[in-house]
N, C-alpha and C positions, 0 to 999 in steps of 0.2 A: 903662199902668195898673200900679201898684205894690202888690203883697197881700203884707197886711201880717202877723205872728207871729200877732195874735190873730185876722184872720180864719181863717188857717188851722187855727187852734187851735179855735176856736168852731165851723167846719166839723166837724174830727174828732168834736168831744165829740158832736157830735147825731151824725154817723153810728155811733160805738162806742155813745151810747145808745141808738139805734133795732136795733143787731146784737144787746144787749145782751137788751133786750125780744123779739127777736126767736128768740133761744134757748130762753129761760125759756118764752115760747109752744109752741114747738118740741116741751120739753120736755128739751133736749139739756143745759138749764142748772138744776142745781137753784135754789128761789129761795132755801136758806140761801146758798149764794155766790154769789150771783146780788145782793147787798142790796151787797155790798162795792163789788163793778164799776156797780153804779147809783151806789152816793157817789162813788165815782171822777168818774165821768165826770157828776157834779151839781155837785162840787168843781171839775174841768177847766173844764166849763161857764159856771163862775162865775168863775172865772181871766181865761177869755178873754174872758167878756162885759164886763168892768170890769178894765182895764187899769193903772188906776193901783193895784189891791191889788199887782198884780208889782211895779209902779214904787215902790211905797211900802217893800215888803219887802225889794228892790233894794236900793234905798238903805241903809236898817238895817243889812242886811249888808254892807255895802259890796263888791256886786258890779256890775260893771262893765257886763255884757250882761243882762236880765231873763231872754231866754225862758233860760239857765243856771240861774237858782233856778227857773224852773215845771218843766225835766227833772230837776235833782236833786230837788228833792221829789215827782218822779213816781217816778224809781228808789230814792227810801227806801221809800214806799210798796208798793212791787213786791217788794223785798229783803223788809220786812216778811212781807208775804203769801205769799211762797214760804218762807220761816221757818214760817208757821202750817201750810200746805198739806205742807210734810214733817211737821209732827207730826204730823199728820190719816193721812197713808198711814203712819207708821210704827206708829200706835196700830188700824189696820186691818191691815197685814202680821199684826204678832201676833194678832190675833183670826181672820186667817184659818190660822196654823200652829196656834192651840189647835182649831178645827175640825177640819182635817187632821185631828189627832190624836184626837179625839173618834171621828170616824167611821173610822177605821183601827179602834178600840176596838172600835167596835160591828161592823163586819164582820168582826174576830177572833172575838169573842163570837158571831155569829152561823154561823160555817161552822165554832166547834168545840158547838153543841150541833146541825148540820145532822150 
């Protein structure tokens, strides 16, 4: 028996979107980033389930193997989001040093009128 790219492919995307839902249940996943990894893997989904969109996009590009354009457009995607997710912790790092520094303020203030 021979299994093939998209079955395996169309396996993953339900099992990453059953893990997916199953965070956000949890609660371990918030659902603003929780909506991204659901298109992901609704986008995967649709990938795998209908073979000829790779085959058709394949060819355009003139690449030679398909499942090569479903991982590159998986790792643009990826590169994407961890692009957005550093600007998220870097615009949270500074908001947690103006805190620091906030309540440094106010424990100074507070043990010099103790």
């Amino acid at each position: 028996m021979k299994i093939s790219f998209y079955s395996i492919s169309l396996i993953f995307s339900i099992f990453f979107l059953l893990v997916v839902v199953e965070l956000v249940r949890k609660n371990k996943l918030q659902e603003r980033y929780s909506l991204f990894w659901i298109a992901i893997g609704v986008v995967s989904l649709m990938l795998s389930g209908t073979g000829s969109i790779l085959d058709n996009l394949s060819r355009k590009f003139n690449i030679k193997n398909f499942p090569t354009l479903f991982f590159l457009v998986a790792l643009l995607f990826l590169i994407a989001y961890t692009l957005n997710i550093t600007v998220v912790i870097s615009k949270q790092n500074e908001k947690i040093i103006r805190l620091t520094q906030e309540l440094s303020l106010l424990k100074q203030k507070m043990s010099d009128k103790g």
